[in-house]
N, C-alpha and C positions, 0 to 999 in steps of 0.2 A: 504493500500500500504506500509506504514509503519510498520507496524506488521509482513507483509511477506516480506521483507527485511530483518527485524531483526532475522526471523525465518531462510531465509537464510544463512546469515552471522554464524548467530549458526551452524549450519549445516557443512559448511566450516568450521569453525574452531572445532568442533567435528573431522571433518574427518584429518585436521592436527596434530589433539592432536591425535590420533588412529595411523597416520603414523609415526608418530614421535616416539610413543612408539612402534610400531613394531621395527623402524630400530632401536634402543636401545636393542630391544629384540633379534638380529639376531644375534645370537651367532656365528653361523661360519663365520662372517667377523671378527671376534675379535682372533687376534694369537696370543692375549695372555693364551687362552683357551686352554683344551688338545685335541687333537688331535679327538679322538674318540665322544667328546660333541661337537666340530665344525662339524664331519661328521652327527650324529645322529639327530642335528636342522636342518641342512640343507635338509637330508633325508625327516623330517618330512610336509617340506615344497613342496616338491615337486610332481609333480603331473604322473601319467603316462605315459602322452606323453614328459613331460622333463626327464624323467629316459631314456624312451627307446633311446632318444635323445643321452641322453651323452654315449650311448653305440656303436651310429655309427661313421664309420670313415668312411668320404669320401674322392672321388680325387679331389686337387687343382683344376683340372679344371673344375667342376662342382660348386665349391665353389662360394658364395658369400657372402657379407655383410645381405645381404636378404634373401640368403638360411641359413644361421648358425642362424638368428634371428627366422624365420619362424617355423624352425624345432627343433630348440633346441639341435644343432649338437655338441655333444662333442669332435669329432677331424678330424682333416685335415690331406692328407697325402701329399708328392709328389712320384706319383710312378718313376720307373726309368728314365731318359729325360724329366719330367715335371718342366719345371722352366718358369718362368717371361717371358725371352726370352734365346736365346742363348748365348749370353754372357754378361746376367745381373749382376750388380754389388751388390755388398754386401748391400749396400741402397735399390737397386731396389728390392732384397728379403726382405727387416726389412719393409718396404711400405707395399709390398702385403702381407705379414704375419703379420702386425699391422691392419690391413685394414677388415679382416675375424675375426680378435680378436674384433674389436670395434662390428662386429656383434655378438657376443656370447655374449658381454658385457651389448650389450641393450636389453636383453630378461629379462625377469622380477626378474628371482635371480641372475644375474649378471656372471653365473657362464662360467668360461673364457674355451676356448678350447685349447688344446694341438695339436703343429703342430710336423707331426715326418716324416721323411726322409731314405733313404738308405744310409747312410755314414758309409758304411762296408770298407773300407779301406782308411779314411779320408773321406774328403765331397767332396764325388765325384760326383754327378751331380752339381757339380758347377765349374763354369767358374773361372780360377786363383786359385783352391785349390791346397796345396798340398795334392798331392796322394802317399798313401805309397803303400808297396809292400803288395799285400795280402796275404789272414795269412800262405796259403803252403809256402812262403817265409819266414814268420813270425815263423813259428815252429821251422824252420831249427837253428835259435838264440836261442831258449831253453833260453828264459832269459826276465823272469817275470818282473822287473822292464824297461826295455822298453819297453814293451806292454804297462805300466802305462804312459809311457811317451808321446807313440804313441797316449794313450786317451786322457791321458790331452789335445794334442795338437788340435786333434779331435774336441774334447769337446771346446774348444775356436774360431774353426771354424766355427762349424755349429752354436753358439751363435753368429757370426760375422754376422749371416744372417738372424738374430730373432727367432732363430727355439730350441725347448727345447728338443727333441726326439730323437733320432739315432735310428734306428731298426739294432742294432747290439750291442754284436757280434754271430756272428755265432761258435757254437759249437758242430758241427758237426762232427762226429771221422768217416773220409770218407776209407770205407776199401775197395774202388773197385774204382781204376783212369777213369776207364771209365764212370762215372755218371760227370755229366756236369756243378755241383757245387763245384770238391772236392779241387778248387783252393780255396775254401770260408773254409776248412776245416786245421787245423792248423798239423794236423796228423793222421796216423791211430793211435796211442797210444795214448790213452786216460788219461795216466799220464802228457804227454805233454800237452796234451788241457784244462787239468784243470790246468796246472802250470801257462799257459795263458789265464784264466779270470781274471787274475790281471788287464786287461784293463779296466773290470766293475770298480773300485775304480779310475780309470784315470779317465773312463769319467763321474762320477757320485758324486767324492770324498769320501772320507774314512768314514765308519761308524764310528761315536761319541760311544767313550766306551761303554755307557748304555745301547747301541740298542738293542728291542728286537728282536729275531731271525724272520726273513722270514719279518719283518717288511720293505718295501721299504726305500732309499735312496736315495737324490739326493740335493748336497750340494751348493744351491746358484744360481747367473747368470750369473756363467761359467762352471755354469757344465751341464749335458743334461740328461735325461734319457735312461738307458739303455735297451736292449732286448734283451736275451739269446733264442737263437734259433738253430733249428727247433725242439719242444719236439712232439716226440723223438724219434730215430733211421736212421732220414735220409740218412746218411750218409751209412747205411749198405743195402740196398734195392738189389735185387736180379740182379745179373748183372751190377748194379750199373746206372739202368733205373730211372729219375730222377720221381718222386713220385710215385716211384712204392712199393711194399712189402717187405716188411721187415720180412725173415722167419729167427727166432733165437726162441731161450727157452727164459724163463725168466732170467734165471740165467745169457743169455749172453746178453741180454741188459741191464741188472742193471749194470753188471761188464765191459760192454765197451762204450754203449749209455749214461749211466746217470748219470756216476760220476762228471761230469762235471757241471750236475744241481746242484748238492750239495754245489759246491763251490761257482757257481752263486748266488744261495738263501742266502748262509752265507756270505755274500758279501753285500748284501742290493739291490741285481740287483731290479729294477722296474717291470721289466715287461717280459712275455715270450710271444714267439708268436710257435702258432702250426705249426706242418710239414703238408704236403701233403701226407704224405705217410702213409703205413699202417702199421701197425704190426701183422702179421701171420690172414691177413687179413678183419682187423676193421681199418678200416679209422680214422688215430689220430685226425680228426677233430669230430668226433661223440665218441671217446674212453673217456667214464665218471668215469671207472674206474682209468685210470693215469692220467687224467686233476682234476678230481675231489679229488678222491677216495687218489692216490699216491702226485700228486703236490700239493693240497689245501689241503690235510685232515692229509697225512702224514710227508712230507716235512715241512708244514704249511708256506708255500708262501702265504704272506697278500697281494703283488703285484696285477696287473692287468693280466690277462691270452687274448692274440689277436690273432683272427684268423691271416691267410695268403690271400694274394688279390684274393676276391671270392672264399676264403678258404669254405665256406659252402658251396657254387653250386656245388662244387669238390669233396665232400660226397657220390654223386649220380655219376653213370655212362649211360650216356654221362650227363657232368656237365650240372646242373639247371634241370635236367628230371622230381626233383619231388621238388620245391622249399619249400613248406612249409616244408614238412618231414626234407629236412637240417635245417632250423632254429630251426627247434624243435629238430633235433638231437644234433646242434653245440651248441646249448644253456644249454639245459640241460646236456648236456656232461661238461660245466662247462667254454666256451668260455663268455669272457667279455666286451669285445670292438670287435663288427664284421666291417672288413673291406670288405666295402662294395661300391666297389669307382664311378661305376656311377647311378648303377639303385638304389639307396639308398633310395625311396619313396617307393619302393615293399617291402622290408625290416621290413620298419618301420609298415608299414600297416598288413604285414604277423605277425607279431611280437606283436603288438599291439591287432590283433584280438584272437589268441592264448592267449595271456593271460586273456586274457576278457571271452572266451570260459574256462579257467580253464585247457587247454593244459599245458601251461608251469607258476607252481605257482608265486606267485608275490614275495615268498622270494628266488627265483634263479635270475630275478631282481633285485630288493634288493641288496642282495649278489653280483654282478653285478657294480652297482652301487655305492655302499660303496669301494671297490676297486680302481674304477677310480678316484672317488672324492680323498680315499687317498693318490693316487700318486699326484694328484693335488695340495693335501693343502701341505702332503710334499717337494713338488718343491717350494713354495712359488709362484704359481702360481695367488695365490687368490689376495697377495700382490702385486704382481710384474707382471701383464697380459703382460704390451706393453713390445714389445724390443725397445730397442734404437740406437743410432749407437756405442757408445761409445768401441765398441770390433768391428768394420769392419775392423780395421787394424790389427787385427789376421789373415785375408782370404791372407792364400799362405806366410805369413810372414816368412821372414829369418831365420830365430829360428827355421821354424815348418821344413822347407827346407834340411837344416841341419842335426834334426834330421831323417829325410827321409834317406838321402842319407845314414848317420851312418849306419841306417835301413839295406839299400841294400848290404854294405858293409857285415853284419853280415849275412846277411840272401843265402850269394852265395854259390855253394857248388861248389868246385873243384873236375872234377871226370876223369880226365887223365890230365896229366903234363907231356910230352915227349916220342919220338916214337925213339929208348926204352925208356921205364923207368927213363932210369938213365942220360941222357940229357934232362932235363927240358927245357920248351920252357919259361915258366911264371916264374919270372915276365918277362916285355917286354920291351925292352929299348927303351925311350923316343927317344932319339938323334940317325933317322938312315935315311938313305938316303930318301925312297923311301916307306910308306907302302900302302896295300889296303885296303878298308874299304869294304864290300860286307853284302848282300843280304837285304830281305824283310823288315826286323827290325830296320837297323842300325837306318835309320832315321824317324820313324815311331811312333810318341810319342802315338799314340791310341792304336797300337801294343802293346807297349811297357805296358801302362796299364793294357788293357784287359778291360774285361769286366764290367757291372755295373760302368763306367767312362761316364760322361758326359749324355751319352743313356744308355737305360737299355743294349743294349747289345754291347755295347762299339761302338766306332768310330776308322776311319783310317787316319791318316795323321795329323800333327801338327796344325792344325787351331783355334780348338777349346780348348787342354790340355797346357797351361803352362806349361813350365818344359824345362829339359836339355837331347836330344836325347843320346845316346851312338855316333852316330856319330860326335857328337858337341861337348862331354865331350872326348874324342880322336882329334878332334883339339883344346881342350884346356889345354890336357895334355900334349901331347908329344913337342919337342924341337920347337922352333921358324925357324930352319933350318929342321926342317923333313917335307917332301910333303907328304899330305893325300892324297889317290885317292879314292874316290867313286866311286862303279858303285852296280846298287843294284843288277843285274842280270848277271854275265859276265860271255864269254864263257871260254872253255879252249885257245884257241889263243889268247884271248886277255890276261889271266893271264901269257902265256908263252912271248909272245913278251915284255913284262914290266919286267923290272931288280926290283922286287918288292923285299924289307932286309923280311919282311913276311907280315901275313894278318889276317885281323880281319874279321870273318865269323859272321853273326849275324842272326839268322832264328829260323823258332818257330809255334807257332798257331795263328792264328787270332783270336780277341775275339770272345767270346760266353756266354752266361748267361744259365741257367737253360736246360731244355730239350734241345731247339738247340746244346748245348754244348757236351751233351751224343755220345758215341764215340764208335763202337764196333771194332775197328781196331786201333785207338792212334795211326794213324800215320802221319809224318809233311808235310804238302798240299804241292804241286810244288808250285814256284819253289824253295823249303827249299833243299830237296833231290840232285837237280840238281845243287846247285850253290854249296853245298860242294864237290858235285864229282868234278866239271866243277874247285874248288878253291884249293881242300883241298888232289887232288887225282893224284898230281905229286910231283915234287921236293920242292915245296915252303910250306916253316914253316905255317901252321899255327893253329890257335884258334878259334873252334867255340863258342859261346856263345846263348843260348836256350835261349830262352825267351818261355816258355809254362805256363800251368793252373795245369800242373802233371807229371810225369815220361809219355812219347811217347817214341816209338820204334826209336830206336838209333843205338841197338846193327849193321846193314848192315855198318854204315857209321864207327865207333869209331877207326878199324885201319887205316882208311884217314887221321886222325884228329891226329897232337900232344897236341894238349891240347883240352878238353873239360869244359866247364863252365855253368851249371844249372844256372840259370840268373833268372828263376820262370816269375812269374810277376813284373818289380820290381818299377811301378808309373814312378812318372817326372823325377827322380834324377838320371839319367842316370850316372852323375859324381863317383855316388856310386861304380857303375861297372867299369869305368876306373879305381878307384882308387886301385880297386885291380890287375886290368892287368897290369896297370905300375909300382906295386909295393911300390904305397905309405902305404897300408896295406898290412898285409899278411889275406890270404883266411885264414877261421878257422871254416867255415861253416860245419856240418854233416847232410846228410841225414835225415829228419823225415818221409820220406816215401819211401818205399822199392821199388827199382829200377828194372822193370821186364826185360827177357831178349824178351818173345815175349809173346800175348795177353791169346793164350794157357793156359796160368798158373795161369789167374785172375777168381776171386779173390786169390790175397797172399798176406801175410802180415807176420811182422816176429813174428815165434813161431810155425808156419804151419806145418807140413810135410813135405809138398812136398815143401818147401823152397830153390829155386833154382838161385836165382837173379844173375841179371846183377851187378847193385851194391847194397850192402845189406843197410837196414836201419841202422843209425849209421856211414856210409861211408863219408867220404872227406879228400884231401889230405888238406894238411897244405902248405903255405909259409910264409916266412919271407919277410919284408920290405926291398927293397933294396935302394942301394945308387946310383939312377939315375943321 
């Protein structure tokens, strides 16, 4: 009895002295180690089902402490509207995303998961962000170092809520306004759009001198990862039918589509995620030539390469028709993390069996895998798993506010000032009897958003966005003695019986995201149409102001109107916009996307032929600041 106790006891402590020099031996917890022998030991350790693991992303809400342990799940997403709850707080996110992290943590190498987000124009599915203007606003500013700024601010947001990821930006060079994303698009000029990946180092921070090329970036925990998307040509798709084909030569998507990656990758961007769409008819989610072949082999992007949600079922027409064949095509086409948000068990199994059949070899895995783990070790993720709260008081903070509104300010583009000409109506003087505020938008902060805000495809009315409406930044600029009158919908009698000094018109599009958004007509729903005739189509001065996603047909209404104001999308800071109607700035905004005069003519862009616009790219008047 004694002998086999002692034999025991040996036993245990063999097997302590065995663990003990394992974790001694586990090179990739050790950051003092280079980069490449932390991913290489860790590699070595790992087994097939934890590779294929960290190659899935699922959705929050299939997520758990016991699915991410079970499965060996390397990332989490929130797709559009997926939060906690509806106006969960900056805690109530750093919980649930601390929560899914402790599952990742307890799987046998410990290796943490990455949660990533859509905060394409600030962290907009959350409750109290600030929302800036998105990037068709954002182009209009031509000016690199506030887009850094905008990321920074970004990037301390979506940390405010435990989250390391941003699936943005979007760099999309949208040459047809009728596709339903091209408010996500910063221009059709593609000089612009790369002048605007300056937000990759906002929100990622600056490459350290040494870095080497295409190697990822991501400085610390206030910065987030970023993602250069959709590669590549979205934006150019036939009609401008959202993931539809893309028919150009090669020459014209290297020289309009991809310049933009260039700047990304020498940037240290993290990560790219694929388009939907095609190019001259090969689905970029299966093209192994420019994912592989051009992005990884000739670019030399070390980053992470991500599908789009159910980006591989969408390979196949009607999506998922032949599931295996996508995984096999998305894979070896040279996709790295499949997002794959609910049925993530088919996946894994599909994926797991192919490579075991010798379908897809074990070093595009590998390859695969080495990728993610490096965005990982270089986020200091291995360090640094839990978030904390320590940055909640970033979410919607005064400073980020601020610079929003700056934002809207720059990003307006003035495109009539007085009927003629040469009696300008703008600026508008604070101190007058009597003015009207009118239609759909004025107070409409969801409006005012758009889309990808709160929901994936935005919301209507102030309940849910934080922020300052246009019609609340107009009673808080004009005189202490001027009456506001609202009415969102008013006839022409009611605007003739009212001694109105003039009137603030506000109408536009309602949100939209993706395909819903696709337009073959651009024109502004009732009652946008009816409340300028019914405001703007007698005697009284006034000012409309658009709030849309792209240039809409405008040209019927524009000799109604003395002043007209592209207002874009422009977030919460509605004050942005007053502060140029009353003149505390002057408009200085230009056109980055060319103004058509009717649908006829699309695609145009400038440099075309048949170049005939309404107003051309390059267009806006100026004013000066007045002394109200």
């Amino acid at each position: 009895m004694v002998r086999f106790s002692l034999a025991v006891m040996g036993f245990v402590a063999l097997c302590l002295s065995v663990a003990a020099t394992e974790a001694q031996d586990m090179k990739y917890k050790d950051p003092n180690l280079a980069l490449n022998v932390r991913i290489k030991d860790l590699m070595d350790r790992m087994t097939l089902e934890e590779k294929i693991g960290q190659m899935t992303q699922i959705e929050r809400s299939v997520a758990s402490a016991d699915v991410m342990k079970k499965y060996f799940i390397g990332s989490v997403l929130s797709g559009g509207g997926s939060v906690p709850a509806p106006k969960a707080s900056a805690e109530s996110w750093v919980n649930m995303v601390n929560d899914l992290q402790k599952g990742a943590l307890s799987t046998r190498l410990g290796i943490p998961m990455i949660y990533g987000i859509d905060a394409v124009h600030g962290h907009n599915n959350v409750y109290n962000a600030t929302i800036f203007p998105h990037n068709v606003g954002l182009g209009v500013t031509r000016d690199p170092k506030l887009l850094r700024k905008i990321g920074e601010a970004t990037a301390l947001e979506v940390r405010a809520t435990g989250i390391p990821y941003a699936f943005a930006p979007c760099i999309a060079v949208c040459r047809d306004p009728r596709w339903g994303r091209c408010y996500e698009s910063y221009s059709e000029d593609h000089k612009i759009v790369q002048a605007m990946t300056e937000i990759i180092p906002g929100l990622q921070g600056d490459l350290p001198a040494n870095s080497q090329h295409g190697v990822p970036f991501v400085g610390g925990k206030t910065k987030v990862a970023a993602c250069a998307k959709h590669f590549v040509g979205d934006g150019g798709t036939t009609n401008g039918i959202n993931e539809n084909n893309t028919v150009i030569n090669m020459k014209g998507l290297f020289s309009i589509h991809m310049p933009a990656y260039f700047d990304s990758i020498k940037k240290g961007v993290a990560t790219v995620m694929i388009s939907y769409s095609s190019w001259n008819g090969v689905k970029m989610h299966a093209n192994r030539d420019l994912v592989t072949g051009f992005l990884k082999d000739k670019l030399k992007f070390r980053g992470f390469v991500i599908s789009d949600w159910q980006g591989l079922d969408r390979i196949t027409s009607p999506p998922h028709a032949n599931y295996s064949y996508s995984v096999q095509a998305g894979v070896l086409a040279g996709i790295d993390m499949i997002m794959v948000p609910n049925d993530f068990t088919e996946f894994l199994d599909d994926l797991t069996l192919q490579v075991k059949n010798n379908i897809i070899p074990m070093s595009r895995i590998d390859d695969a895998v080495k990728r993610i783990l490096r965005v990982k070790f270089v986020m200091g993720l291995f360090e640094n798993p839990m978030a904390d709260l320590s940055l909640t008081n970033q979410l919607g903070s005064k400073e980020h506010r601020e610079l929003a509104r700056d934002a809207v300010r720059r990003s307006l583009v003035l495109l009539k000032n007085g009927k003629p000409a040469n009696t300008p109506l703008l600026p508008l003087p604070k101190k007058a009897p009597k003015i009207l505020v009118a239609g759909t938008h004025a107070d409409n902060l969801g409006y005012q958003c758009g889309g990808w805000t709160i929901e994936w495809q935005g919301v209507s009315g102030n309940e849910f966005v934080v922020g300052t409406s246009v019609l609340a930044a107009v009673k808080n600029a004009v005189d202490p003695t001027t009456q506001v009158v609202y009415s969102e919908n008013p006839d022409a009698n009611f605007v003739k019986s009212n001694d109105f000094s003039y009137a603030i018109v506000v109408v536009g599009e309602t949100p939209y995201v993706e395909t819903l958004g696709d337009s073959m007509n651009l024109t502004i729903p009732e009652p946008g149409p009816s409340i300028i005739t019914n405001v703007c189509g007698g005697t009284l001065k006034c000012v409309v102001v658009l709030i849309s996603g792209r240039p809409v047909v405008i040209e019927p209404f524009v000799d109604k109107m003395d002043a007209l104001v592209a207002a874009w999308l422009p977030g919460t800071e509605g004050r942005g916009v007053t502060d140029l109607l009353f003149g505390d700035y002057g408009f200085t905004g230009k056109l980055a996307r060319t103004w058509f005069k009717n649908v006829d003519q699309l695609p145009m862009n400038v440099g075309d032929p048949h170049y005939d616009p309404l107003f051309p790219f390059g267009f806006g008047l100026t004013t000066k600041p007045a002394n109200n």
